[in-house]
The first five atom37 places (N, CA, C, CB, O) and aatype in JSON, in Angstrom:
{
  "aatype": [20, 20, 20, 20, 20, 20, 20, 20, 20, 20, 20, 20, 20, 20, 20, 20, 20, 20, 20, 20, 20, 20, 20, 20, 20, 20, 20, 20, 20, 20, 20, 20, 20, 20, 20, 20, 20, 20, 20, 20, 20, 20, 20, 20, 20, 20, 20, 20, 20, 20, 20, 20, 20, 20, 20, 20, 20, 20, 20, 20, 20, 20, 20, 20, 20, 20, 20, 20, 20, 20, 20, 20, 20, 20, 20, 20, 20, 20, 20, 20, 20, 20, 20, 20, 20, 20, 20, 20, 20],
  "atom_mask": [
    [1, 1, 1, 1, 1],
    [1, 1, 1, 1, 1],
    [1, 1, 1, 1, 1],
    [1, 1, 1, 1, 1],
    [1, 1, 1, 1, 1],
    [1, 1, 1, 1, 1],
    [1, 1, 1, 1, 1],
    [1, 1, 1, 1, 1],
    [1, 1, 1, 1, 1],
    [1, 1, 1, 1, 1],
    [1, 1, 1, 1, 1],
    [1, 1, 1, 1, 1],
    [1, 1, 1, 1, 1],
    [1, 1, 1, 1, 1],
    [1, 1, 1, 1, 1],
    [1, 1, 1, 1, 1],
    [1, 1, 1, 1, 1],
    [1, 1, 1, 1, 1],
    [1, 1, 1, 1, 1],
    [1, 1, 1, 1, 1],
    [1, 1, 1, 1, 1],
    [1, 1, 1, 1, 1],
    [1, 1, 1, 1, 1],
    [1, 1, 1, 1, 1],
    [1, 1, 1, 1, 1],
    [1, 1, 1, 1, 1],
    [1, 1, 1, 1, 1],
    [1, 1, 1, 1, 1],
    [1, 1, 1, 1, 1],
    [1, 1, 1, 1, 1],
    [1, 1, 1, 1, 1],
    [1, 1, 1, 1, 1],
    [1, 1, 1, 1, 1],
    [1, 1, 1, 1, 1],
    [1, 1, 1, 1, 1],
    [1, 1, 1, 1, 1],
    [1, 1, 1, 1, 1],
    [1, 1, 1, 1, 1],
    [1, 1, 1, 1, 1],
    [1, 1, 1, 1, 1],
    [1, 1, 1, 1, 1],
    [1, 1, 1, 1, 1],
    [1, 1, 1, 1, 1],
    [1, 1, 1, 1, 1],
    [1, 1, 1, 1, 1],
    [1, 1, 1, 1, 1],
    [1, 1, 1, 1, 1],
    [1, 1, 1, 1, 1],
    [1, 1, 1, 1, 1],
    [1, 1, 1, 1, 1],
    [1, 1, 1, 1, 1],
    [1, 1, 1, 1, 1],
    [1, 1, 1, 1, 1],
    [1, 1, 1, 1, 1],
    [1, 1, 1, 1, 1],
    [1, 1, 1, 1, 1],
    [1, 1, 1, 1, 1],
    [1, 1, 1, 1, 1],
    [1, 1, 1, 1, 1],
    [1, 1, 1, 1, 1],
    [1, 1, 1, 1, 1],
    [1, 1, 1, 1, 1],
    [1, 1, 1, 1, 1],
    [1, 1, 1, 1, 1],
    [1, 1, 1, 1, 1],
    [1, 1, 1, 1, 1],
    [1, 1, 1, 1, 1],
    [1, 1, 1, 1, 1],
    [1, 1, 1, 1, 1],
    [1, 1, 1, 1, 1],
    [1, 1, 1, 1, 1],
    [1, 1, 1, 1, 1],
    [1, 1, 1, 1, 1],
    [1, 1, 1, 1, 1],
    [1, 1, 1, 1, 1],
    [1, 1, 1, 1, 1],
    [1, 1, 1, 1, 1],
    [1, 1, 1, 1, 1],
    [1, 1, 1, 1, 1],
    [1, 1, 1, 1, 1],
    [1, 1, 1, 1, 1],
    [1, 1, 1, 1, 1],
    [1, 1, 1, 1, 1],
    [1, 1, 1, 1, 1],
    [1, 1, 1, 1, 1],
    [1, 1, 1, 1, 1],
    [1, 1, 1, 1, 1],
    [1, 1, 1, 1, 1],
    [1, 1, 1, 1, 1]
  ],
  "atom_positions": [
    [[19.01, 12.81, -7.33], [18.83, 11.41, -7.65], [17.59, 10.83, -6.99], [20.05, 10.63, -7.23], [17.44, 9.62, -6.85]],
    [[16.85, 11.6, -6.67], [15.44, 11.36, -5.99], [15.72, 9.99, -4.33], [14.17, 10.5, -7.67], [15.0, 9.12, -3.85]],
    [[17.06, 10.47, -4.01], [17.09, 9.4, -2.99], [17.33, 8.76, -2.9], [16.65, 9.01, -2.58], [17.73, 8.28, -1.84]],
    [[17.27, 8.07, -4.26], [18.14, 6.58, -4.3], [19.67, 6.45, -4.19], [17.92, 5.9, -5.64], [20.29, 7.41, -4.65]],
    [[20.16, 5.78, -3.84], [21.79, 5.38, -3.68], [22.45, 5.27, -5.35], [21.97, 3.56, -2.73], [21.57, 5.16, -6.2]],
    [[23.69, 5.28, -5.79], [24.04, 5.33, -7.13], [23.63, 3.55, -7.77], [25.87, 5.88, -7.2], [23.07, 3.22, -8.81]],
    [[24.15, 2.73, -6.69], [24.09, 1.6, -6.98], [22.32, 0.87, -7.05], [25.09, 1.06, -5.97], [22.05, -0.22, -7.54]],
    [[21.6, 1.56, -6.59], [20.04, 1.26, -6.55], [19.26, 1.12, -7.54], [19.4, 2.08, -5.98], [19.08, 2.27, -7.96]],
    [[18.52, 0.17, -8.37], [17.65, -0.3, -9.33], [16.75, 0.64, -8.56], [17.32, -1.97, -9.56], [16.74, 0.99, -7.38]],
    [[15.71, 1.05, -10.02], [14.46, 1.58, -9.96], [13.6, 0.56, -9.56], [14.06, 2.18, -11.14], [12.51, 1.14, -9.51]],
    [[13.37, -0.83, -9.2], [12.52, -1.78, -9.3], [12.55, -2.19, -7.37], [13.11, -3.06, -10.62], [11.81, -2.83, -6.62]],
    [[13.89, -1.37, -7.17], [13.42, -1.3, -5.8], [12.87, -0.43, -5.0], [14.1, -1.51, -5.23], [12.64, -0.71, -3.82]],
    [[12.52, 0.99, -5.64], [11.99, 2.08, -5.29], [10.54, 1.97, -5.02], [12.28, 2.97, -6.19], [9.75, 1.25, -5.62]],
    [[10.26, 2.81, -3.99], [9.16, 3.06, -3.54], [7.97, 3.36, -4.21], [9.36, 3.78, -2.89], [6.83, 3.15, -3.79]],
    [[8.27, 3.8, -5.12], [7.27, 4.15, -6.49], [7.29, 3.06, -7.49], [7.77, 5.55, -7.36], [6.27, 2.95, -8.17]],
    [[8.59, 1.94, -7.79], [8.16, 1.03, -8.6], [7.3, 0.09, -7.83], [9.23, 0.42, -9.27], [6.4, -0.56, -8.35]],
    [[7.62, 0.05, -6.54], [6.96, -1.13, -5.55], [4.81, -0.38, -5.29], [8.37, -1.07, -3.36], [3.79, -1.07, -5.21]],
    [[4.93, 1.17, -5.24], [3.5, 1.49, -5.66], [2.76, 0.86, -6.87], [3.47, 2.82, -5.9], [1.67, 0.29, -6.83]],
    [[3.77, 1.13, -8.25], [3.39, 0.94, -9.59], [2.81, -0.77, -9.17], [4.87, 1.21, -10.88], [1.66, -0.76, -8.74]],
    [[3.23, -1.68, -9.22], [2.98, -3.01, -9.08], [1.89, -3.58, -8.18], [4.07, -3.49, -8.72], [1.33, -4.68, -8.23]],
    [[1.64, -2.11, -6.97], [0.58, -2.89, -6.17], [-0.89, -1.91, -7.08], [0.81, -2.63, -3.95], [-2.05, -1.97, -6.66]],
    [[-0.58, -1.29, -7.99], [-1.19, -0.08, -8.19], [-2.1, -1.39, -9.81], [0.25, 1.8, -8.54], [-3.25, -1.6, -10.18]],
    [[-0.49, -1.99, -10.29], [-1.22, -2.52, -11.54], [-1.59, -4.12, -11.01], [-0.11, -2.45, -13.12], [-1.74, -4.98, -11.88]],
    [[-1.73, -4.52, -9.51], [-2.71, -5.94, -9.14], [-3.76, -5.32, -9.08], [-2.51, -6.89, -7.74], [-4.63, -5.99, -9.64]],
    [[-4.28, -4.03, -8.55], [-5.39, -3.61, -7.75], [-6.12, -3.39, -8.99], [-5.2, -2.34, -6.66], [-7.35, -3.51, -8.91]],
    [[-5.46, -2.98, -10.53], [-6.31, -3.0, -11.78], [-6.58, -4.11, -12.06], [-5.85, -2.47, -12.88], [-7.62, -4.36, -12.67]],
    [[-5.65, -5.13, -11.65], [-6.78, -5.95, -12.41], [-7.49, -7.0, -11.72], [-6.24, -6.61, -13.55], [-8.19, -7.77, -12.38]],
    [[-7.39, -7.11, -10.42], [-8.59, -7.57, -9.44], [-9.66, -6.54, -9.49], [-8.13, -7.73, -7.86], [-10.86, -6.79, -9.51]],
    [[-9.05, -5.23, -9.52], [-10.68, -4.57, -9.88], [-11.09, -4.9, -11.7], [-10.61, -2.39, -9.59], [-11.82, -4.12, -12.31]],
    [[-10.5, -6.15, -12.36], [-11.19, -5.78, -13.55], [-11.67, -6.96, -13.72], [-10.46, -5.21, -14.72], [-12.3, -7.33, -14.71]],
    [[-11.28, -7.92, -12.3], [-12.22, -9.38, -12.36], [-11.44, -10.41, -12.81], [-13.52, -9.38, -13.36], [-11.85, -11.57, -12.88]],
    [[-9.96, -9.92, -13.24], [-9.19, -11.06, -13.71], [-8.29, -11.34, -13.11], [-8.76, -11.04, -14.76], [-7.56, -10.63, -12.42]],
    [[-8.24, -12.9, -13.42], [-7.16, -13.54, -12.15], [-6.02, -13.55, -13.27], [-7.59, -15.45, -11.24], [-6.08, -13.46, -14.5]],
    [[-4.58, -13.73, -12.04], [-3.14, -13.89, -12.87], [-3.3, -15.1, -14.36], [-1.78, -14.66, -11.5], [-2.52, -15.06, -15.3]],
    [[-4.04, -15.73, -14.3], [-3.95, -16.77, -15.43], [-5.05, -16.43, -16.71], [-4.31, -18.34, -14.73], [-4.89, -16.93, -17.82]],
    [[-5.77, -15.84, -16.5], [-6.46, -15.06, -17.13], [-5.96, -13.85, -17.94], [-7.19, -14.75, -16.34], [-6.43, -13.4, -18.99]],
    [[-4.89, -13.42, -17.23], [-4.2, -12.14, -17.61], [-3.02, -12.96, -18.81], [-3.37, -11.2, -15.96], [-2.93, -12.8, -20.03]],
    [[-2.36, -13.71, -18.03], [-1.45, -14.39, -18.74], [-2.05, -15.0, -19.49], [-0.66, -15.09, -18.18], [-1.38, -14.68, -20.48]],
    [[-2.89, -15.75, -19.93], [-3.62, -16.29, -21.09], [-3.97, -14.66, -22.35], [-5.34, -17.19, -20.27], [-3.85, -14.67, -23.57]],
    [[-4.27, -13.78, -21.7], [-4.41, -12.16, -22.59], [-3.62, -12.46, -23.22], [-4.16, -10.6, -22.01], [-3.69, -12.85, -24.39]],
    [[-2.27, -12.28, -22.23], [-0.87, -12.07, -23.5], [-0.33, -13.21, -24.12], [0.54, -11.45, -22.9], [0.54, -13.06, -24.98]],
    [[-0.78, -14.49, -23.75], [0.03, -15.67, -24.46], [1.4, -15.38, -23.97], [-0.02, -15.7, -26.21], [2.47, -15.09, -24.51]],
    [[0.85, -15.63, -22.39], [2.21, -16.05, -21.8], [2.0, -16.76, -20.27], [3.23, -14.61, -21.68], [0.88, -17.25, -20.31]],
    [[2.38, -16.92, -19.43], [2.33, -18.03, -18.55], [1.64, -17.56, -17.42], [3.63, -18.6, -18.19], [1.07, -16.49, -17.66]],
    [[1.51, -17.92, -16.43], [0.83, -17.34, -14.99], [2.12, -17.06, -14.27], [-0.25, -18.53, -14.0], [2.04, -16.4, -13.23]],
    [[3.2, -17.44, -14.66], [4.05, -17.57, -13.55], [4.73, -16.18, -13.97], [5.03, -19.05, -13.43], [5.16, -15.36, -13.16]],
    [[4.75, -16.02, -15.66], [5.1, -14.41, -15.8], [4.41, -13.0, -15.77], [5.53, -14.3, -16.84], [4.76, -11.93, -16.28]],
    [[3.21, -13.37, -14.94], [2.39, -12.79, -14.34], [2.94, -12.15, -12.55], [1.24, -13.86, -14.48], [3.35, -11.2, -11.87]],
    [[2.55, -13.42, -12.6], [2.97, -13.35, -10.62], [4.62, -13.0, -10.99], [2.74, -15.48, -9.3], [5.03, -12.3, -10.07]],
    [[5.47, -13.17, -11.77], [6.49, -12.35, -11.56], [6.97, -11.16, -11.76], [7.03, -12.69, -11.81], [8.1, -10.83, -11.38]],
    [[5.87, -10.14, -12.6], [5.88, -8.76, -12.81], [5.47, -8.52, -11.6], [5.11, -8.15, -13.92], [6.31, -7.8, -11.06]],
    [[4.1, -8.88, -10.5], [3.84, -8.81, -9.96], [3.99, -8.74, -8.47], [3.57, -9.09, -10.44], [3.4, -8.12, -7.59]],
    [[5.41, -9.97, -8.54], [5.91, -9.63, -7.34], [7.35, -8.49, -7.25], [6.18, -11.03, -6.76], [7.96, -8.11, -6.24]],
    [[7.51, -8.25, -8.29], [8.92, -7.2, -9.39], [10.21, -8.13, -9.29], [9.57, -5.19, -8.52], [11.35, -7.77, -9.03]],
    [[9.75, -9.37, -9.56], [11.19, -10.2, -10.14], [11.59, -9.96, -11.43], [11.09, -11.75, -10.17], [12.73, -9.99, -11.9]],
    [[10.2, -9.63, -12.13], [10.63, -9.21, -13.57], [10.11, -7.7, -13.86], [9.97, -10.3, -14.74], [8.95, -7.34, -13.65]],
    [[10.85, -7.1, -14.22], [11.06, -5.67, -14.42], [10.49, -5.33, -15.35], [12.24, -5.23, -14.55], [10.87, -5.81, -16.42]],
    [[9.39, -4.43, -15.37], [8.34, -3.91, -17.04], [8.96, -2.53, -17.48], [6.19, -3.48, -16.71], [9.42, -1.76, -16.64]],
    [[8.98, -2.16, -19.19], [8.89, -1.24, -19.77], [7.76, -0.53, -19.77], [9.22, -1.47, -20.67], [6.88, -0.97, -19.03]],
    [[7.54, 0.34, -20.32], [6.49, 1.04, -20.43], [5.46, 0.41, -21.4], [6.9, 2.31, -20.76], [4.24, 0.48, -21.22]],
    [[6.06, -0.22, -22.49], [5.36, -0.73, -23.57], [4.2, -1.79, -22.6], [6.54, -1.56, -24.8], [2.99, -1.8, -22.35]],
    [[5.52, -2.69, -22.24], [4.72, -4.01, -21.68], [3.63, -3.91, -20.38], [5.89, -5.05, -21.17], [2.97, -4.86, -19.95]],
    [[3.6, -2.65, -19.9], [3.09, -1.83, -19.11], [1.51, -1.43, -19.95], [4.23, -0.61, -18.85], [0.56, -2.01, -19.41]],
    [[1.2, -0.74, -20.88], [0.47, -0.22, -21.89], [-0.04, -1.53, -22.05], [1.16, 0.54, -23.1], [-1.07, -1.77, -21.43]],
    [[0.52, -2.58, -22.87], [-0.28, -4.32, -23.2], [-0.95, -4.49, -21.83], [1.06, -5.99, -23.53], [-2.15, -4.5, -21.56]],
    [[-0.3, -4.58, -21.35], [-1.11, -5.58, -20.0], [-2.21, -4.26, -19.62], [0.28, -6.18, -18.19], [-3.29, -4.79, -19.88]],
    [[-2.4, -3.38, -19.33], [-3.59, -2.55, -19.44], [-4.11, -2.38, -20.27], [-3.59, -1.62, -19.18], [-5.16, -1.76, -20.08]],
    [[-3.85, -2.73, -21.57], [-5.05, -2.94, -22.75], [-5.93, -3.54, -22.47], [-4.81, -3.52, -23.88], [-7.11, -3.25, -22.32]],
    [[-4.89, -5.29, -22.33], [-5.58, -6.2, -22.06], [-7.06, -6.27, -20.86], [-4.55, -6.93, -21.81], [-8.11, -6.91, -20.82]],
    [[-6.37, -5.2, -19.99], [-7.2, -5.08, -18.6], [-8.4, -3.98, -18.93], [-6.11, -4.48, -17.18], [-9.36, -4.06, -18.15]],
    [[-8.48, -3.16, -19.77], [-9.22, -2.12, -20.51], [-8.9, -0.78, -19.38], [-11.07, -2.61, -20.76], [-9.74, -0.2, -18.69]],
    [[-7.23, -0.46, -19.47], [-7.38, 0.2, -18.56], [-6.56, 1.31, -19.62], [-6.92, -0.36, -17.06], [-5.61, 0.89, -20.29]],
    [[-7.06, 2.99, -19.73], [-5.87, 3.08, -20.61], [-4.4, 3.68, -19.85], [-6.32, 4.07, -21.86], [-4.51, 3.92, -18.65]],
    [[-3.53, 3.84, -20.25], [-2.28, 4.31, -19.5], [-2.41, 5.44, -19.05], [-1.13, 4.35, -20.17], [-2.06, 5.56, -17.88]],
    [[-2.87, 6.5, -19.66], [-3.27, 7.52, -18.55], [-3.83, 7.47, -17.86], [-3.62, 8.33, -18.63], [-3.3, 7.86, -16.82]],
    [[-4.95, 7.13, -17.74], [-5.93, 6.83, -16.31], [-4.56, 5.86, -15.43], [-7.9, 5.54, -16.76], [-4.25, 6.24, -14.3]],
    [[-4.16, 5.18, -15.76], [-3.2, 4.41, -14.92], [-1.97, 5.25, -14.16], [-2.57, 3.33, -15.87], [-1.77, 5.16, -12.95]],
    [[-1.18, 6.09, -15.07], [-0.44, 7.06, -14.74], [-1.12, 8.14, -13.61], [-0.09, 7.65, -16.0], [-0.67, 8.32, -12.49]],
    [[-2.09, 8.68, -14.07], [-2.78, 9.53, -13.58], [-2.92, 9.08, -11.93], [-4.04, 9.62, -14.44], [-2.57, 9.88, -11.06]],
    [[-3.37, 7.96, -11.64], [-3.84, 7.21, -10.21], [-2.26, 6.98, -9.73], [-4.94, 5.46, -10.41], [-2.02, 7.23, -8.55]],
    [[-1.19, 6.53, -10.56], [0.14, 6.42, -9.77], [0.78, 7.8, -9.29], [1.21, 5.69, -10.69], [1.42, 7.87, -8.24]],
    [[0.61, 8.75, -10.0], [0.75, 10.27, -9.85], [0.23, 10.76, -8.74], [0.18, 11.0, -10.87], [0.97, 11.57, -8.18]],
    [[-0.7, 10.58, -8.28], [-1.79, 10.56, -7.19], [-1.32, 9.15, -5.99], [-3.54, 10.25, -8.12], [-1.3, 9.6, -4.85]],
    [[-1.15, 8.43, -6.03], [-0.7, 7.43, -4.78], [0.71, 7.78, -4.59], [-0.83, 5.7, -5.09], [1.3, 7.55, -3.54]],
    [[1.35, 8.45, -5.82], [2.98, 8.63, -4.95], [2.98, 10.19, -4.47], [4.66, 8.35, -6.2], [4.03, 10.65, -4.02]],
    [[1.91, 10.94, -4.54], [1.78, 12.21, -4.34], [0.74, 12.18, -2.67], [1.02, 12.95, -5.9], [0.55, 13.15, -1.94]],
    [[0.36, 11.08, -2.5], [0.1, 10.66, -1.45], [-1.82, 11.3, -1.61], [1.34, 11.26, -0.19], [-2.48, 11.34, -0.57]],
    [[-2.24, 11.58, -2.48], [-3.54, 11.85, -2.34], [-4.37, 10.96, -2.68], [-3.85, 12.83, -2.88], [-5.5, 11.37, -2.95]],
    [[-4.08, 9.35, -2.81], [-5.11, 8.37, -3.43], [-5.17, 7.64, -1.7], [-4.42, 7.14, -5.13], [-5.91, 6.69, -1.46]]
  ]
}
C-alpha cells in the first residue's frame, strides 16, 4: 500500500504534496500568477490557490489543462515528478 494507512487519501501523501509544489514551481517558472492561470481556465483565483494548497483534489485531465495552459506538456511534468519523488531533482 506504499505506506499509507487504509483510511489515508492520496492528497495527503508525500508525493501528492511534491506534485502541487512541483505544479506552483511550473508556473512561477512560466511567469504566471494564480489569477492569470485562473483567468486560462475561466475559473477563479481562489480555485487556483485551492488546487494549490490541495483543498481541492486534481485528476489527471485537469492536471494536463492547467499545463497546457502553462505550455508545459505532461510528460515533461511527469518526468520531473518521477525524478523529485525518486529524490534525484
Amino acid at each position: 500500500m506504499n505506506g499509507k494507512s487504509r483510511g489515508e487519501k492520496s492528497i495527503y501523501t508525500r508525493e501528492y504534496r511534491a506534485m502541487l509544489r512541483l505544479l506552483r514551481e511550473f508556473r512561477e517558472n512560466a511567469g504566471v500568477t494564480q489569477v492569470q492561470l485562473a483567468e486560462l481556465l475561466c475559473q477563479t483565483q481562489s480555485y487556483v490557490s485551492k488546487i494549490e494548497r490541495g483543498d481541492r483534489r486534481l485528476d489527471v485531465i485537469q492536471l494536463r489543462t492547467i499545463l497546457a495552459k502553462l505550455g508545459v506538456p505532461l510528460l515533461l511534468f511527469v518526468k520531473s515528478l518521477e525524478s523529485e519523488l525518486a529524490g534525484r531533482r
